[in-house]
C-alpha positions as YAML, in Angstrom:
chain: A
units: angstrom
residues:
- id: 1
  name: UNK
  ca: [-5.21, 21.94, 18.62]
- id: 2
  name: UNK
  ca: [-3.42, 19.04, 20.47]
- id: 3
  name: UNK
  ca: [-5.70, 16.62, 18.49]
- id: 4
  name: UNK
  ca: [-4.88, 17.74, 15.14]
- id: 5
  name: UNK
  ca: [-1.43, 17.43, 15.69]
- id: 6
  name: UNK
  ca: [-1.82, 13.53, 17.06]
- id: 7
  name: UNK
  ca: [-4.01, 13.01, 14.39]
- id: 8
  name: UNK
  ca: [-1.21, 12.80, 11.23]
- id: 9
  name: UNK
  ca: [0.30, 9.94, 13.51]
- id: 10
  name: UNK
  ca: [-2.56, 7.53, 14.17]
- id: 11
  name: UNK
  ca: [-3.45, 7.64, 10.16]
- id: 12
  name: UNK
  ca: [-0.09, 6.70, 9.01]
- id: 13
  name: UNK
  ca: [0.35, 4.16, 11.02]
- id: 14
  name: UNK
  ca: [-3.04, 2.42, 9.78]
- id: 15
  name: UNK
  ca: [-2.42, -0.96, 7.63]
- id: 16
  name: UNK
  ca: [-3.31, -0.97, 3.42]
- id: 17
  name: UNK
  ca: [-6.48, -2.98, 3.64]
- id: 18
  name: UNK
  ca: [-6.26, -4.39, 0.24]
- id: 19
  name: UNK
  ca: [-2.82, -5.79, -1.12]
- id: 20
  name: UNK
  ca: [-4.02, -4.37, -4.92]
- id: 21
  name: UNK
  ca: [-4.30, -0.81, -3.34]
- id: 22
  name: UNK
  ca: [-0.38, -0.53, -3.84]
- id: 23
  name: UNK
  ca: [-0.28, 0.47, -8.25]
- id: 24
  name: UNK
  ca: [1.76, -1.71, -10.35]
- id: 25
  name: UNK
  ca: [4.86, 0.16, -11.25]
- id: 26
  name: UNK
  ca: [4.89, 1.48, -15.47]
- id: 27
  name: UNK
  ca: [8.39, -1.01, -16.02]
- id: 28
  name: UNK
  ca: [6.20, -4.14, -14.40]
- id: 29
  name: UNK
  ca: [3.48, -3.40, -16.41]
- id: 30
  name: UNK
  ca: [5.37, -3.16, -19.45]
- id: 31
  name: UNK
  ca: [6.87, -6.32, -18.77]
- id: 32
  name: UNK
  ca: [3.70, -8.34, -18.25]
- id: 33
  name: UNK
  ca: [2.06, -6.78, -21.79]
- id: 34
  name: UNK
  ca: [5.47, -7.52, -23.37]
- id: 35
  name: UNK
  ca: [5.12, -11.43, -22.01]
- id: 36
  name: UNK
  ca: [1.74, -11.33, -23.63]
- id: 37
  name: UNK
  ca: [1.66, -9.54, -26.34]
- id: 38
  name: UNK
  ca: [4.00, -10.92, -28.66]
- id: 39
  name: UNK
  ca: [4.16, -8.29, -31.31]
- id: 40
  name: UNK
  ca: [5.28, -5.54, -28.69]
- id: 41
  name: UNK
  ca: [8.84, -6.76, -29.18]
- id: 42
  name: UNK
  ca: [8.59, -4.93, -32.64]
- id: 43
  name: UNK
  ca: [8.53, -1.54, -31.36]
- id: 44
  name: UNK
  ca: [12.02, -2.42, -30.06]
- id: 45
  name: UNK
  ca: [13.92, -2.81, -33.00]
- id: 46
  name: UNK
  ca: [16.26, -0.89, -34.91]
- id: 47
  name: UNK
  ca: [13.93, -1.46, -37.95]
- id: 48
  name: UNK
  ca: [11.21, 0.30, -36.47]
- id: 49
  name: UNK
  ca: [13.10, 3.13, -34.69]
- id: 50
  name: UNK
  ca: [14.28, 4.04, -38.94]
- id: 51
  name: UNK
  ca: [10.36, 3.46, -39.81]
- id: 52
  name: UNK
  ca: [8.90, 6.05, -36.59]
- id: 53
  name: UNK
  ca: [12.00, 8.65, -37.53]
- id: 54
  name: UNK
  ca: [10.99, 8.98, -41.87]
- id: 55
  name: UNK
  ca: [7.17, 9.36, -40.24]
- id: 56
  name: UNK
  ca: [7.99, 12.12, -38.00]
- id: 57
  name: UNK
  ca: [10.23, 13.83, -40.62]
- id: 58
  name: UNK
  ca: [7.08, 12.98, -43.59]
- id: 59
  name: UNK
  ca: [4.42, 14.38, -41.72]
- id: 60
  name: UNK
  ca: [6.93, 17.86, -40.31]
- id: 61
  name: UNK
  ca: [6.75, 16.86, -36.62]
- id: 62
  name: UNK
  ca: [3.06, 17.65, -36.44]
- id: 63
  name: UNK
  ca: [0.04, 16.20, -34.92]
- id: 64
  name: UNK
  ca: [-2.24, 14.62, -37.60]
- id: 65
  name: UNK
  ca: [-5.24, 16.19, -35.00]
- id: 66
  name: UNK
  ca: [-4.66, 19.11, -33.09]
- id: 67
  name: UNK
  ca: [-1.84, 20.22, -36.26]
- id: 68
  name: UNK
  ca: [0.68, 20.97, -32.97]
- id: 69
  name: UNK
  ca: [4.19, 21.40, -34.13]
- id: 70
  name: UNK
  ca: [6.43, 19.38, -31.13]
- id: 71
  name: UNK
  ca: [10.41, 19.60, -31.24]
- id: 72
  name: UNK
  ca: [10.93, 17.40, -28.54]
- id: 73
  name: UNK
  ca: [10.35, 13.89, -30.66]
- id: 74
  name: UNK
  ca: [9.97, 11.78, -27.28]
- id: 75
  name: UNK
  ca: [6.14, 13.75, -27.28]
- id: 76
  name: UNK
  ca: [5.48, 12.34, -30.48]
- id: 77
  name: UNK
  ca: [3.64, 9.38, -31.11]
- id: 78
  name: UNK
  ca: [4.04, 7.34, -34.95]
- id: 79
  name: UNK
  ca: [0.25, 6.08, -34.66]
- id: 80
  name: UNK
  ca: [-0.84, 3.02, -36.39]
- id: 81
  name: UNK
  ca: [-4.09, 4.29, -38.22]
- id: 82
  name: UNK
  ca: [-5.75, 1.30, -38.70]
- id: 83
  name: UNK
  ca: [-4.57, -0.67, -35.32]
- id: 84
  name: UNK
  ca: [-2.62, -3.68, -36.82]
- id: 85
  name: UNK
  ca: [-3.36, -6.28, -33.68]
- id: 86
  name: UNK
  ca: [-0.28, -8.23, -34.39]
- id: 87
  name: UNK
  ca: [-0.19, -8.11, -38.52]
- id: 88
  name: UNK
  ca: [3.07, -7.91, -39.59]
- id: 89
  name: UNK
  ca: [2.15, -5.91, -42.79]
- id: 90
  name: UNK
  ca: [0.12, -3.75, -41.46]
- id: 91
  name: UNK
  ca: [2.94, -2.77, -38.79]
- id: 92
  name: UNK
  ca: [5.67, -2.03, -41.36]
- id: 93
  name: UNK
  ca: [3.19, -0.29, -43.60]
- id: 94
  name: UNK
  ca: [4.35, 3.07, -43.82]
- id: 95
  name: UNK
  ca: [1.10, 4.08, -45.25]
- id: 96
  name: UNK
  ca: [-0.86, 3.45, -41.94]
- id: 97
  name: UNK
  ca: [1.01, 5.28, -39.96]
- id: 98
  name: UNK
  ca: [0.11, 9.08, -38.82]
- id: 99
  name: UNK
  ca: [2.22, 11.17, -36.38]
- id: 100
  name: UNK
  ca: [-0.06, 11.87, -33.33]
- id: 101
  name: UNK
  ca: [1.20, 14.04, -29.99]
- id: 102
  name: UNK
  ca: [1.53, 11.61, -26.99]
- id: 103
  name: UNK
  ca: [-2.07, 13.90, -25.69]
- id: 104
  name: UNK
  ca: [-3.84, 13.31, -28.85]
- id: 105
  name: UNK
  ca: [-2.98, 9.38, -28.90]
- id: 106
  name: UNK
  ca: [-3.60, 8.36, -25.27]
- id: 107
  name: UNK
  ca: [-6.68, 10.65, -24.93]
- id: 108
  name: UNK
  ca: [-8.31, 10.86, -28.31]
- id: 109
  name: UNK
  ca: [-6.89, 8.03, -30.24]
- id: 110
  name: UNK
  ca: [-7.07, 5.21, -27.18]
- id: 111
  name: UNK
  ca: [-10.79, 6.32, -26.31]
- id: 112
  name: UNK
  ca: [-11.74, 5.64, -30.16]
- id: 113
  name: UNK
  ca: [-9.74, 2.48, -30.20]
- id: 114
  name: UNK
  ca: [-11.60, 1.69, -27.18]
- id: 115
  name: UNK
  ca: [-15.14, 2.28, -27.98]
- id: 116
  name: UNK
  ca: [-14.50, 0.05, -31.15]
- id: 117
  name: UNK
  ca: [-14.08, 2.55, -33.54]
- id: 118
  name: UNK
  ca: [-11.51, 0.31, -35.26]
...
C-alpha cells in the first residue's frame, strides 16, 4: 500500500510532453475565428440580436428538429438554413433562418454542414 500512495506524487510531477497538449481556451478561440472570419462580427450587432429575437418568437421557441419547446433562449440557436459563408443577404434573410436547440445545431446541424450537405 506504501506504493500506491507515492505513486499520485511521481505522476504529477511529470512534464506535458507536447506544448499543444494544453486546449486553447473557448474566448481565444473565438478571438482567432473572429480575426479571420470577417462576417462573425455580424452576430454582434444590435441588428441581429432584433433579427434572432422575431425568429425565436416566429417559430414559438421550438426546435425546427426534435420540436423541443426551450424557455431558457440562451439554448436556442437562430440557424442559418442554407449556411450564408459571408453573404450579406443571405445573413439578414429572415427567410433562411430556422430556430434549432444548441444539441440539435452543434450535433445534427454541424455534422451535415460538415459532410457537405450544404
Amino acid at each position: 500500500m506504501g506504493r500506491l500512495k507515492a505513486l499520485p506524487a511521481r505522476l504529477s510531477a511529470l512534464p506535458p510532453r507536447l506544448a499543444a497538449s494544453v486546449p486553447m481556451d473557448e474566448a481565444e478561440r473565438s478571438r482567432q475565428r473572429d480575426a479571420s472570419q470577417s462576417w462573425r462580427k455580424l452576430y454582434k450587432t444590435a441588428r441581429w440580436q432584433r433579427l434572432r429575437w422575431s425568429v425565436l418568437v416566429r417559430d414559438l421557441f421550438t426546435c425546427r428538429r426534435c420540436r423541443r419547446v426551450e424557455a431558457i433562449t440562451s439554448l436556442l440557436v437562430a440557424d442559418h438554413i442554407k449556411p450564408h459563408r459571408g453573404n450579406e443577404v443571405l445573413f439578414w434573410d429572415e427567410g433562411n433562418l430556422q430556430v434549432l436547440c444548441a444539441t440539435c445545431h452543434n450535433r445534427w446541424k454541424q455534422q451535415q454542414e460538415k459532410a457537405g450537405w450544404y
